[in-house]
Backbone as a printed PyTorch tensor [residue, N CA C, xyz], in Angstrom:
tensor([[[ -98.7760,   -9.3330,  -20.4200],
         [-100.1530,   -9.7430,  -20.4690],
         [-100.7580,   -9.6220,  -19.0740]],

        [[-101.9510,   -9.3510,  -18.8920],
         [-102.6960,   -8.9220,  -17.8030],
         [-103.2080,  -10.5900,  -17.4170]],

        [[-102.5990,  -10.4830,  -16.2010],
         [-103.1390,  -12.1750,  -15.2980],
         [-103.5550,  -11.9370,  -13.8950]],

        [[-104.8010,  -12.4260,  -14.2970],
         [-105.5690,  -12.5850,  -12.8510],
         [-105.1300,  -12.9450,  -11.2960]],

        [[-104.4140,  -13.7760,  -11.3520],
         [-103.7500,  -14.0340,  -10.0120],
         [-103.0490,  -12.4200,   -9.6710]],

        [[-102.0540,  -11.9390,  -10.5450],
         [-101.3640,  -10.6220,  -10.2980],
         [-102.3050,   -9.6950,   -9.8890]],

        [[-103.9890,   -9.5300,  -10.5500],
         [-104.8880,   -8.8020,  -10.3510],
         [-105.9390,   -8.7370,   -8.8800]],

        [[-106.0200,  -10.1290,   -8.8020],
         [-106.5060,  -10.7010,   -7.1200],
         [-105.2270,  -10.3610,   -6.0930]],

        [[-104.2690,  -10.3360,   -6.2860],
         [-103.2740,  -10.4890,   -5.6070],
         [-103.0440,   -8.5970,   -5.1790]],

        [[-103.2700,   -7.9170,   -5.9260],
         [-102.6220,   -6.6800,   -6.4870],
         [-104.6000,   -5.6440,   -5.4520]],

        [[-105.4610,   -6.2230,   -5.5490],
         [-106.7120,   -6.2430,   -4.7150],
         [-106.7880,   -5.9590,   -3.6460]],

        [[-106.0890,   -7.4580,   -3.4050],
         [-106.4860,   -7.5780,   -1.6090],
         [-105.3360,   -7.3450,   -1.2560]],

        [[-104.1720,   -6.1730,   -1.3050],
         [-103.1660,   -5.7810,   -0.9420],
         [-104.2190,   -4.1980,   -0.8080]],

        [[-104.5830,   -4.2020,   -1.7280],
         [-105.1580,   -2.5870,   -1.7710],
         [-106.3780,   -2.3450,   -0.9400]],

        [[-106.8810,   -3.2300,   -0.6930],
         [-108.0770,   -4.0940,    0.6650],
         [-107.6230,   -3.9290,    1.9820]],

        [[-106.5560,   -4.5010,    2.0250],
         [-106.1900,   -4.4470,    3.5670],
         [-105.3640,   -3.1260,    3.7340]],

        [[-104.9120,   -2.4750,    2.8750],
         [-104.5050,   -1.3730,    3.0350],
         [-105.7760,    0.1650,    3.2050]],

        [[-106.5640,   -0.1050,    2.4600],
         [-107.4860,    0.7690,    3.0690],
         [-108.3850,    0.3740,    4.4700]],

        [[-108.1620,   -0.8100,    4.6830],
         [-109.2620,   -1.5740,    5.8180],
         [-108.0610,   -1.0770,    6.9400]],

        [[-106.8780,   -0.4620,    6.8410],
         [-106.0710,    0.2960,    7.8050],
         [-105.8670,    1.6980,    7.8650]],

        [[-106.5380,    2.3010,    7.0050],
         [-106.6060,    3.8350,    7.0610],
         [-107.0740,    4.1240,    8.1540]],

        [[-108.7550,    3.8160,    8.8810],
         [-109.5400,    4.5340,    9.8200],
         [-108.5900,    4.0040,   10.9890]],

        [[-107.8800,    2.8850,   10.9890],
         [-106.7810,    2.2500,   12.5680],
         [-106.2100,    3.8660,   12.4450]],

        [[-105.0420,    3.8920,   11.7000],
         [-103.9250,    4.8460,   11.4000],
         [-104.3980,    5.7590,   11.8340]],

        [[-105.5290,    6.3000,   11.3280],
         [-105.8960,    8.1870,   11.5720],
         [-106.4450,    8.2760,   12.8320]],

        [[-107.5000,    7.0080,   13.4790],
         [-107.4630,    6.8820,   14.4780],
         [-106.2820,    7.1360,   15.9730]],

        [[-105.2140,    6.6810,   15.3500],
         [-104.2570,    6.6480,   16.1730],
         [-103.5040,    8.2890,   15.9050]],

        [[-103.4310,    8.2400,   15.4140],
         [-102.4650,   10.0880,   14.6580],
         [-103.8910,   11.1040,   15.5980]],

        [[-104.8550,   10.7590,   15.3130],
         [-106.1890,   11.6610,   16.2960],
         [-105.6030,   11.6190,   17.2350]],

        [[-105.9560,   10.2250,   18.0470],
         [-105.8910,   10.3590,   19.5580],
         [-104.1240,   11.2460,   19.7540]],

        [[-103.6600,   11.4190,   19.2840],
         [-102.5080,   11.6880,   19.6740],
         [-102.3230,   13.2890,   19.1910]],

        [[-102.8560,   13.9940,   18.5790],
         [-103.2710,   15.2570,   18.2310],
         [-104.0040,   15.8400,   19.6300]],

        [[-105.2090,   15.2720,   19.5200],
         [-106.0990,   15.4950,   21.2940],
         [-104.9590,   15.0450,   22.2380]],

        [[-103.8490,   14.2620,   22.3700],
         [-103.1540,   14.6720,   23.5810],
         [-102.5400,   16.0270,   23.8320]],

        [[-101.9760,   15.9720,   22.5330],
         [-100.8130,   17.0770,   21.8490],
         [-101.9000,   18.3250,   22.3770]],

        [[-103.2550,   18.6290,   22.0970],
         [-104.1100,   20.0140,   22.1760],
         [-104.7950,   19.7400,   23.2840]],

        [[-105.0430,   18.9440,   23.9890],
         [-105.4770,   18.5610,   25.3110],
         [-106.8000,   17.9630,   25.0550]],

        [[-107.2660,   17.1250,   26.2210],
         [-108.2120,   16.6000,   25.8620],
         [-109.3660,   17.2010,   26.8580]],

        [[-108.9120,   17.7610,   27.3280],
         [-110.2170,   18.6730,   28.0970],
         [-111.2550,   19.3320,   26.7070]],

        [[-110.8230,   19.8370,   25.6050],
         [-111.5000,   20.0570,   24.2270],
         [-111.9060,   18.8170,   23.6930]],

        [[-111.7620,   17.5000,   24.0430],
         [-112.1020,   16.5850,   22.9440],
         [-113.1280,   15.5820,   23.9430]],

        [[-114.0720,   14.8170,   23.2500],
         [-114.8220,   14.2500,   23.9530],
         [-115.7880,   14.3760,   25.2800]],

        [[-115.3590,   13.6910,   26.3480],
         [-115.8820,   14.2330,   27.4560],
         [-114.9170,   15.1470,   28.3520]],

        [[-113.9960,   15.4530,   27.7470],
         [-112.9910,   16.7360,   28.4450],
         [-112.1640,   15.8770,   29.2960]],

        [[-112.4940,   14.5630,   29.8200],
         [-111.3780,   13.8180,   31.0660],
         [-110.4520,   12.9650,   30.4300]],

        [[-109.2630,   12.4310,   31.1710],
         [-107.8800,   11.7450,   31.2960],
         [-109.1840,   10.1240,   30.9240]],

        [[-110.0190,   10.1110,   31.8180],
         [-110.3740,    8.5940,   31.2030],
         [-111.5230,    8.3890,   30.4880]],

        [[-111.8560,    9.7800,   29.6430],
         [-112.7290,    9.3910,   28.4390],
         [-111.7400,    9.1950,   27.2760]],

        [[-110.4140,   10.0830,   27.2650],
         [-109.5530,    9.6640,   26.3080],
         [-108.9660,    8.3180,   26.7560]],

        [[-108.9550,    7.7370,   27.6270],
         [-108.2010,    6.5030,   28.0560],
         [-109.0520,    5.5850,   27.0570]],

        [[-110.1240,    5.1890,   27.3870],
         [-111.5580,    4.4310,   27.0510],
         [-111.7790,    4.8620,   25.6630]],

        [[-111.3450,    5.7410,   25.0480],
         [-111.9270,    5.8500,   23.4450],
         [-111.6980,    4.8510,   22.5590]],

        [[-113.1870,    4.5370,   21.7780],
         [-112.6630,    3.4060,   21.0810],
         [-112.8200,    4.2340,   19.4210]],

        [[-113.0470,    4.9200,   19.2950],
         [-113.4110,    5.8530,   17.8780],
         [-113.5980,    6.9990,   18.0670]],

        [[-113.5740,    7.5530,   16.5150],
         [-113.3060,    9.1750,   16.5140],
         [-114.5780,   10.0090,   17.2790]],

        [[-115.6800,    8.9750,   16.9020],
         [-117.1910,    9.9110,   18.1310],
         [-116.4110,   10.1200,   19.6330]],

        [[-115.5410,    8.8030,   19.9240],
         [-115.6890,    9.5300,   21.5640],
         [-114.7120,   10.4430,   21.6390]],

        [[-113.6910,   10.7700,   20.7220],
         [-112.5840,   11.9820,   20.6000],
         [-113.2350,   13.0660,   20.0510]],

        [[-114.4710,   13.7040,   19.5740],
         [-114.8350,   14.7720,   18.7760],
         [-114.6780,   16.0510,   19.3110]],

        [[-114.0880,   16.6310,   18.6150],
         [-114.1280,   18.2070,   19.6020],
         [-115.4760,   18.6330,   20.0520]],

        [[-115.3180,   19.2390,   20.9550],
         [-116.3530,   19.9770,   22.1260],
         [-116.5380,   21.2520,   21.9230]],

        [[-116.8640,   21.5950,   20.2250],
         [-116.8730,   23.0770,   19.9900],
         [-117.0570,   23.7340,   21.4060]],

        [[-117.7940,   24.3580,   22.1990],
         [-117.9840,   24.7000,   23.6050],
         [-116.8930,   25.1750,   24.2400]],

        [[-116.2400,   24.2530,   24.4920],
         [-115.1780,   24.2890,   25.1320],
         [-114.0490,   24.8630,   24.3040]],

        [[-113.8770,   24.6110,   23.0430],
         [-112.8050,   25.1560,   22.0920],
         [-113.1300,   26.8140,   22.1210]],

        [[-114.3970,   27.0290,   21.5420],
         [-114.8740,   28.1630,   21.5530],
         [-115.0480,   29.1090,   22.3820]],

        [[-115.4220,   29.1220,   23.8120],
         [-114.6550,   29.4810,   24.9340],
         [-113.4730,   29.8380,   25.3820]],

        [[-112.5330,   28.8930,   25.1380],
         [-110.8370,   29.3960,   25.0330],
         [-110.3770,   30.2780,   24.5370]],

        [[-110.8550,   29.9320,   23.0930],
         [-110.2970,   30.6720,   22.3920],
         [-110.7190,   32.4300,   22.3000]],

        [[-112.0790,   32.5390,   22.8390],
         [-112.5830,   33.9820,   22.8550],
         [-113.8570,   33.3890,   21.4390]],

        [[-113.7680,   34.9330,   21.0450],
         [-114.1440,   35.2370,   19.4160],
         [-113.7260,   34.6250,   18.4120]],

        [[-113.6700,   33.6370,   18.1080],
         [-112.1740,   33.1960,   16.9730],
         [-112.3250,   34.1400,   16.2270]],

        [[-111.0020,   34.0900,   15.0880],
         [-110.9450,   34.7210,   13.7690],
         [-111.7190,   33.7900,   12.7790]],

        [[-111.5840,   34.6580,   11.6760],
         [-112.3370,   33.8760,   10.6250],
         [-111.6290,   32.3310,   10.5460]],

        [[-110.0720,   32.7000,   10.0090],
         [-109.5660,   31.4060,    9.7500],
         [-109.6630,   30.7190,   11.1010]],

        [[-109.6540,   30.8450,   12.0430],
         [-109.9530,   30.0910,   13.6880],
         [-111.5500,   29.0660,   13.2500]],

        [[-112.5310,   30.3070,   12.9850],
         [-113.8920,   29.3420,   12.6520],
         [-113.5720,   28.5420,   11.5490]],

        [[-112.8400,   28.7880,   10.6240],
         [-112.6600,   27.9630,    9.0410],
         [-111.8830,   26.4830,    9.9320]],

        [[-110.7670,   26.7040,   10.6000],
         [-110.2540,   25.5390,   11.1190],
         [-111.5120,   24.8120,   12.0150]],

        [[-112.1230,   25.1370,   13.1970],
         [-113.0060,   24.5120,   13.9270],
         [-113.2690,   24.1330,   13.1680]],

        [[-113.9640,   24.3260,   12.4030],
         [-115.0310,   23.5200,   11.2150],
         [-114.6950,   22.6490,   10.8010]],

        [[-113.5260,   22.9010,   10.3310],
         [-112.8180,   21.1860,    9.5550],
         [-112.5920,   20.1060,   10.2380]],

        [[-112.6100,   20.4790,   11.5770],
         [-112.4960,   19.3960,   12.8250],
         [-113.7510,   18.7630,   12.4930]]])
């Protein structure tokens, strides 16, 4: 039989588990922009990535990506993009 306590209970498990997704990916980001450098992400310096508090101040710097890389290829622009 379907009981409410199991249902409230079964909720706010699934609550605080999504209210930790944007932490998580947050953290897996910043650590991607170390991994690809952070001269491409944000304000390009050691202490704008220090100081980031969200994914705006990590955003890639098309500019700067685009530059590096030359011309991209198609799939090169298909990836930028998804950034």
């Amino acid at each position: 039989m379907f009981q409410s306590t199991e249902t409230a209970e079964s909720l706010r498990d699934e609550l605080v588990r999504v209210q930790q997704v944007p932490t998580a990916f947050f953290i897996t980001w910043r650590q991607g922009v170390k991994l690809a450098g952070v001269y491409y992400f944000g304000d390009g310096t050691a202490e704008g990535y220090d100081h980031a508090d969200g994914l705006d101040d990590l955003a890639p710097n098309l500019g700067r990506i685009v530059n590096a890389l030359g011309v991209p290829s198609s799939g090169e622009r298909t990836f930028i993009a998804a950034l």
